[in-house]
C-alpha positions in Angstrom: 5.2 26.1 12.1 7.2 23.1 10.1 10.5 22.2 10.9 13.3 24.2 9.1 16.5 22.5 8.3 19.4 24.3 6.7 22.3 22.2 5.3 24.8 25.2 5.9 24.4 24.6 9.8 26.2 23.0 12.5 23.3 21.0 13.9 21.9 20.1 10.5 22.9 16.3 10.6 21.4 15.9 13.8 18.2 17.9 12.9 17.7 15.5 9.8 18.5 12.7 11.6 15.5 13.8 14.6 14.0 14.3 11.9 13.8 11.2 10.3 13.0 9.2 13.7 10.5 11.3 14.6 8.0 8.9 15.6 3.9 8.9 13.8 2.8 5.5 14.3 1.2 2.9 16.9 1.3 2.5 20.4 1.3 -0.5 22.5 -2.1 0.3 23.8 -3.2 0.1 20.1 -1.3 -3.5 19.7 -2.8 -4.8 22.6 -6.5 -3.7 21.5 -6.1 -5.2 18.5 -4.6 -8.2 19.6 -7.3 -8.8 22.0 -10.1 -8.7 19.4 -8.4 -11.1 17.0 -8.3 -13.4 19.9 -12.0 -13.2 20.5 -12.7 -13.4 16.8 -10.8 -16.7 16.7 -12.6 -18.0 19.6 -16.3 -16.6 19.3 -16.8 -15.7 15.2 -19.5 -14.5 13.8 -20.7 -13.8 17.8 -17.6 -11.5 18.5 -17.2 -10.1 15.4 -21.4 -8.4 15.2 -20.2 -7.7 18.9 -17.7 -5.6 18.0 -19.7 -4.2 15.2 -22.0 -3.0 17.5 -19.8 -1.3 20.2 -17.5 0.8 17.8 -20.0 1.3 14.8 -23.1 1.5 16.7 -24.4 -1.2 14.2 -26.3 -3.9 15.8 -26.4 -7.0 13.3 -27.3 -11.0 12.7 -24.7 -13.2 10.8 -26.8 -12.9 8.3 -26.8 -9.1 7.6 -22.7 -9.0 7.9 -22.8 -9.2 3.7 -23.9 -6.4 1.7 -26.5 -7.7 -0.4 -26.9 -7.3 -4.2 -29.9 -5.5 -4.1 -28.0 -2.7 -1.8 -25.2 -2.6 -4.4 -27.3 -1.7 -6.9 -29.5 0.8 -4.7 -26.4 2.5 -3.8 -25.3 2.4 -7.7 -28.1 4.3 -8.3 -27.3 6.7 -5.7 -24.7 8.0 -7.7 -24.4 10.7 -10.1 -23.7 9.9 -13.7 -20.6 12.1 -13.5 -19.0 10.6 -10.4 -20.2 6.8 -12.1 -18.0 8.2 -15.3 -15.2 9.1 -13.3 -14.8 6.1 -11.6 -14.6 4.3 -15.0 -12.2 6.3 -16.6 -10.4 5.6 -13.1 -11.2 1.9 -13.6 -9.8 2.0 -17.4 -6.7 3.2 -16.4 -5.8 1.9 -13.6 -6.6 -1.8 -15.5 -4.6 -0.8 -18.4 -1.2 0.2 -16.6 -1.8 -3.4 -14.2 -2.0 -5.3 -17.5 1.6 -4.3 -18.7 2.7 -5.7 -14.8 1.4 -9.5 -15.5 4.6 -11.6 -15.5 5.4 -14.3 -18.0 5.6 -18.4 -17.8 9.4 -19.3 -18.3 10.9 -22.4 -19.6 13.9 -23.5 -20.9 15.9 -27.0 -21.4 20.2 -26.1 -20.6 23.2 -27.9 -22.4 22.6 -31.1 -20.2 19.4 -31.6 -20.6 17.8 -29.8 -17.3 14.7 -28.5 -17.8 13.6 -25.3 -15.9 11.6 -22.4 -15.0 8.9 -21.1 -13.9 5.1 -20.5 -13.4 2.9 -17.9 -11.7 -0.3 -18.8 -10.2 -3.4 -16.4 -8.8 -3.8 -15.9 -4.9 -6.9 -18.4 -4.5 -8.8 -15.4 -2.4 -7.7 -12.4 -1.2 -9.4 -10.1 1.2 -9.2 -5.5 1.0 -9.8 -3.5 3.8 -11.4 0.0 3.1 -11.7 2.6 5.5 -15.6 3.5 6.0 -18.3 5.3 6.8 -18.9 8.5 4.2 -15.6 9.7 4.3 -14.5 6.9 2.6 -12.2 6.5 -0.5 -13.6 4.4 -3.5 -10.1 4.7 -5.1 -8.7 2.7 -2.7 -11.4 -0.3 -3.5 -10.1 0.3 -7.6 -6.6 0.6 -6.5 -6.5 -2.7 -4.7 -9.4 -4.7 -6.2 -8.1 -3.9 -9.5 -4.6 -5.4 -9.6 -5.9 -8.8 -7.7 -8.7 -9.3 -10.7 -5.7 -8.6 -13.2 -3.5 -11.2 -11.5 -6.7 -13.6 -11.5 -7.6 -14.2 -7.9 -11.2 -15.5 -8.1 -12.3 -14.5 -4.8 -12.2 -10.9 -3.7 -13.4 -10.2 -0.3 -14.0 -6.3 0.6 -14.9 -5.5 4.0 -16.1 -1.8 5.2 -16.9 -0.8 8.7 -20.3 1.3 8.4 -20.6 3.4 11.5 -24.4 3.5 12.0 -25.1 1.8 8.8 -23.6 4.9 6.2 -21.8 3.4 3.9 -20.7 5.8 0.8 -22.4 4.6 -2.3 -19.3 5.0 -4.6 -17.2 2.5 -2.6 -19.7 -0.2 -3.4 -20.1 1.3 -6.6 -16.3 1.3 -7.3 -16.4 -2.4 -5.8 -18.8 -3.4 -8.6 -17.0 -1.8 -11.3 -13.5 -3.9 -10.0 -15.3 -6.9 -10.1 -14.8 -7.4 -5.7 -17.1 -10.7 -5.5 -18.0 -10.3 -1.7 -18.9 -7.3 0.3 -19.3 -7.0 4.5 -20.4 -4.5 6.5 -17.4 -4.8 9.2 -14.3 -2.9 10.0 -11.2 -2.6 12.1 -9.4 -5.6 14.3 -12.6 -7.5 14.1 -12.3 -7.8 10.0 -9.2 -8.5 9.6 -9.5 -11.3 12.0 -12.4 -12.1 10.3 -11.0 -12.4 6.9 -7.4 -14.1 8.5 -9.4 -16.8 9.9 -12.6 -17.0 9.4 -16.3 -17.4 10.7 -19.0 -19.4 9.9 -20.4 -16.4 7.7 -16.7 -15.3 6.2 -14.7 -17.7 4.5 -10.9 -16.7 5.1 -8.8 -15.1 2.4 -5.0 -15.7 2.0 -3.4 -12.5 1.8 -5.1 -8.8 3.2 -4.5 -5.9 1.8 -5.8 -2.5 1.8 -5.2 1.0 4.5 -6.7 1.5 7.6 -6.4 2.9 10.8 -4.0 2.0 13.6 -5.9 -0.8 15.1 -6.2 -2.2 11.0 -2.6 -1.8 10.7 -1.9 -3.3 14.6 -3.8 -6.8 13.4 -2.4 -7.0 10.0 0.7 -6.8 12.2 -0.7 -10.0 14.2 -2.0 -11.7 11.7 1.1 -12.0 9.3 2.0 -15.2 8.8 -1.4 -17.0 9.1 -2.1 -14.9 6.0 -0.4 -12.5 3.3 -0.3 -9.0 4.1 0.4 -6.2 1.3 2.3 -3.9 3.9 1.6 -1.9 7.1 0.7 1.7 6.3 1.6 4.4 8.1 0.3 7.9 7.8 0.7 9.7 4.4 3.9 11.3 3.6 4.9 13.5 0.7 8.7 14.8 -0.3 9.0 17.9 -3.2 12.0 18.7 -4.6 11.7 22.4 -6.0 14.0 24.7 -7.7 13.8 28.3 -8.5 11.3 27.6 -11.8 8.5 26.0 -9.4 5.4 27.8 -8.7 5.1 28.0 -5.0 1.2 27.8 -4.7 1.5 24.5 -6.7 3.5 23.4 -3.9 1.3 24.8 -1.2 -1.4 22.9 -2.7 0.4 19.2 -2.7 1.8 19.9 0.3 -1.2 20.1 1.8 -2.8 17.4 -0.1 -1.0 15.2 1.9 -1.6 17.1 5.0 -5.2 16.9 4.8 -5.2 13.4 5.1 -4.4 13.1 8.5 -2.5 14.9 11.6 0.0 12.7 11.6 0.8 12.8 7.7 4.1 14.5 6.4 4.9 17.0 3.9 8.0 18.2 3.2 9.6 20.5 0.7 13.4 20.1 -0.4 14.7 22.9 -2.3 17.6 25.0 -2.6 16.0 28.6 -3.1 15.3 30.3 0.2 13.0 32.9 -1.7 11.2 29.8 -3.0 11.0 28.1 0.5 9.9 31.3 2.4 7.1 31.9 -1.2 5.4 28.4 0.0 5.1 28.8 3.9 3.6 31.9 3.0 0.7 30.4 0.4 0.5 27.4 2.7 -0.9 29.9 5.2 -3.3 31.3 2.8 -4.6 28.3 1.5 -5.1 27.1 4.5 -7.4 29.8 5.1 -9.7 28.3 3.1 -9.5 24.8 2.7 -12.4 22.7 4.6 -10.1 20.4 6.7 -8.1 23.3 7.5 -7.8 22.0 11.2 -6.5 18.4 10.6 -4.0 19.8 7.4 -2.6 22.6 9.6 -1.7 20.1 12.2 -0.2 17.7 9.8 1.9 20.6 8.6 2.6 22.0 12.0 3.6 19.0 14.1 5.1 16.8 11.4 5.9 19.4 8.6 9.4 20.4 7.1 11.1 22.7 5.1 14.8 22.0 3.9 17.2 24.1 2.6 20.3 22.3 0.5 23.4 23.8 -1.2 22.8 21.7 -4.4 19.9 19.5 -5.4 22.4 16.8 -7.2 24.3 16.9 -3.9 21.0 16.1 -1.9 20.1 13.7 -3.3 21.5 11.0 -0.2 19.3 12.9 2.0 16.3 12.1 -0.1 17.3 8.2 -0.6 17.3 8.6 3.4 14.0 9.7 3.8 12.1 7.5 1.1 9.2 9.3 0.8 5.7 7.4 0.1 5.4 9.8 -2.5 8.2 12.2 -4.6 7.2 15.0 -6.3 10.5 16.9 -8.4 9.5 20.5 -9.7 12.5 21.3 -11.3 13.8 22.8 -14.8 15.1 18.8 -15.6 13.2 16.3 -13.7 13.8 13.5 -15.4 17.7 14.3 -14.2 17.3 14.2 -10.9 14.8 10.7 -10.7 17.3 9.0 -12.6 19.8 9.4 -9.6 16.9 8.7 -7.0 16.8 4.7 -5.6 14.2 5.3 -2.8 10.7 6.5 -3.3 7.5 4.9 -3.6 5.8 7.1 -6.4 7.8 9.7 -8.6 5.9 12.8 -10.1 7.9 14.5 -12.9 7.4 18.0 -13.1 5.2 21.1 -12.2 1.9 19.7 -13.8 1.9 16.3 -12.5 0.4 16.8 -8.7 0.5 13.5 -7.0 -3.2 14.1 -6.5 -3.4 12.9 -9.8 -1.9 9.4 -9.0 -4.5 9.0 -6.4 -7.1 8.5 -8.5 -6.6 8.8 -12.4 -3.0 8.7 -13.4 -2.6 4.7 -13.6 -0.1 3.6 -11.6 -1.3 2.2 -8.0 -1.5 4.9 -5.1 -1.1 1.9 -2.4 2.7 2.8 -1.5 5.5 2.1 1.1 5.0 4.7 3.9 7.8 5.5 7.1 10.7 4.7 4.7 9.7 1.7 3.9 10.9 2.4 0.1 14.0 1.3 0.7 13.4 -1.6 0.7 9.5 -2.2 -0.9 7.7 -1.3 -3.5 3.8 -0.1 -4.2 0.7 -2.5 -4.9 0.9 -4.4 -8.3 -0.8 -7.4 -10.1 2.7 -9.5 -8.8 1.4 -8.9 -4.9 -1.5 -10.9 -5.7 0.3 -14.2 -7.6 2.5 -16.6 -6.8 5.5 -17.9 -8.8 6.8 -21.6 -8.5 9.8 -22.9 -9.4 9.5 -26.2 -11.9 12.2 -28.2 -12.6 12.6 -31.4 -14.4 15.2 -34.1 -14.7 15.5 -37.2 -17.6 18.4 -40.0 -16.6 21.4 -38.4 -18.5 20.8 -35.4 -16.8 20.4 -36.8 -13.2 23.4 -38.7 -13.8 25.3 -35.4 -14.7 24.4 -33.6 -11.6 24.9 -36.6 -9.3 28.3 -36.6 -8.5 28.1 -32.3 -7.5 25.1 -33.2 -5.1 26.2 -35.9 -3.7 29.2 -34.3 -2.4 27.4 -31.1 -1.1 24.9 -33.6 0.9 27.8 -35.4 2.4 29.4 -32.3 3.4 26.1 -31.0 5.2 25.8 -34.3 6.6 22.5 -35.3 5.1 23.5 -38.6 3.7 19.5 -39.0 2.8 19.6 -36.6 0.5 22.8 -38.2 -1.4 20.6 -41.4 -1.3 17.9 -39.9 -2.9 19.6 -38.9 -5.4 22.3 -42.2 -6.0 19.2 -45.0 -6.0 17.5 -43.5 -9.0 20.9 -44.1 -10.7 21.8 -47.9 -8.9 25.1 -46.4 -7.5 
């Protein structure tokens, strides 16, 4: 059964705080793995990386097989039903349309003296998105993340999907068609995202990786930060409803375990401050559970890692919530809007009872890549800005150099750096 939490007890601080820290995420086994592979992939290439293919996807291939061709793109377009084909567009559409209102503005501007400044953003030059394979695989997460970078105008997206014993859903590389991806490979785990970080003599490398994975993905994005651009490390999936007496409770059965069927290690919790309510959804969680196809992986989710918390007041809660910074916030309550207005931490916000957060996984717009293990409080979900660059431009004409002079002159010979006051007093003959 979840964890229950009552805000009227003694122990309650120290509950939320175990709660909280309660640890879902990578072992050092896992870091070592993954660091291991990335260090053959440096050394070896193309050799270690079909090597590794073949041991965990029981996929023996050449170089030359590593890249889906077009041919198989097409096959597998044809694969699909019309209906799933239309749903992916009207996935595509929106999700483009809510990434175009995100593309950031030129700036320039001349000041009283004569200093001319601002900025400019610039596309990522080639980025590289990991999806999770094999035929459980999610082509939202190819729109999702291929989308924004094509927005932004990065002109070389890389996609690479492990395909254990060569399935590969037909969606994903239908969905990577539709975003307008430019290269597909037939690789997964530590061994791609080396790959992609560094390069082969088959795979050119990227500059920034993005896209969820397992632990091993997430353990060599880890590594490899720094020699490239990573979008975040994501942990399992986590969702947080806030519920008050007006909420249906099999509505919140059913997100909560939304989440839960995702993984065993993902979170859902409900926050509410109706004990009727609270007792309503443990009760259809049960039953749905009953009959939902990954009954065994969302009942342990819900089990080992669920919660259900019991507050006073939702206005007073809402510290607890900024403290947990859910991935995802869903608020079923008679004034939504109320309570997200106070909220500072949370990845994704769904206002009210007929906005399921299912619905921001795939249709609703806004991107479903989001900060995970409280992350929110301090990042933000995938947008068209992740994949650019903005760089400062600054210009100076003679009056204005000699203006500014005497200030940094006197800050460089207070650091010491009498170069730097040079620089500046030669242009000007002093």
């Amino acid at each position: 059964m979840p964890i229950r939490l009552d805000d009227k007890e003694a122990c309650f601080e120290q509950d939320f705080a175990a709660l909280l820290s309660a640890k879902r995420e990578v072992s050092e086994e896992v870091d070592r793995v993954a660091a291991d592979i990335i260090a053959e992939v440096r050394a070896d290439g193309d050799k270690a990386v079909t090597a590794f293919t073949s041991r965990f996807d029981g996929l023996d291939l050449t170089p030359e097989r590593l890249r889906v061709s077009e041919a198989e793109i097409e096959a597998a377009i044809a694969a699909c039903s019309p209906e799933l084909l239309a749903a992916l567009e009207t996935a595509r559409e929106r999700i483009e349309t809510y990434h175009l209102r995100q593309k950031p503005a030129d700036s320039w501007s001349t000041d009283a003296i004569g200093v001319g400044s601002g900025w400019r953003w610039s596309a990522i030059e080639a980025v590289g998105l990991y999806v999770p394979g094999g035929t459980a695989s999610y082509p939202s997460s190819v729109l999702m993340n291929a989308i924004p970078a094509k927005v932004a105008g990065v002109p070389r997206v890389v996609m690479v999907a492990p395909t254990p014993r060569g399935e590969t859903n037909p969606l994903v590389l239908a969905a990577a068609r539709l975003a307008g991806v430019d290269e597909v490979y037939r690789i997964g785990g530590a061994q791609a995202v080396a790959a992609l970080a560094y390069g082969t003599k088959t795979i050119a490398p990227v500059a920034k990786i993005v896209g969820p994975g397992n632990a091993y993905v997430a353990a060599a994005k880890r590594r490899v930060f720094g020699q490239v651009g990573i979008d975040m490390i994501a942990g399992p999936s986590e969702v947080l409803v806030i519920a008050d007496s007006t909420a249906n409770p099999n509505w919140i059965a059913a997100d909560l375990l939304a989440q839960a069927e995702h993984d065993a290690s993902a979170q859902s919790i409900l926050l509410t401050d109706d004990a009727g309510l609270a007792a309503e959804v443990e009760k259809a969680v049960i039953a749905q559970l009953a009959t939902l196809p990954r009954a065994e992986i969302a009942g342990r989710s819900w089990k080992d890692f669920g919660a259900v918390i019991l507050v006073s007041d939702l206005e007073g809660a809402i510290p607890l919530v900024d403290r947990l910074a859910p991935e995802h916030l869903e608020i079923m309550t008679a004034d939504p809007e109320r309570l997200s207005g106070m909220i500072r931490n949370a990845g994704a916000i769904f206002l009210g009872g007929h906005t399921p957060e299912a619905i921001g996984d795939y249709v609703g717009g806004p991107n479903h890549v989001l900060p995970t293990a409280r992350s929110a409080r301090f990042s933000s979900g995938l947008g068209v800005v992740d994949f650019m660059k903005r760089t400062s431009l600054l210009k100076c004409g003679p009056d204005a150099l000699r203006a500014l002079a005497p200030a940094a002159t006197q800050l460089a010979e207070a650091e010491g750096l009498q170069a730097h006051g040079r620089s500046v007093t030669i242009r000007l003959n002093l």
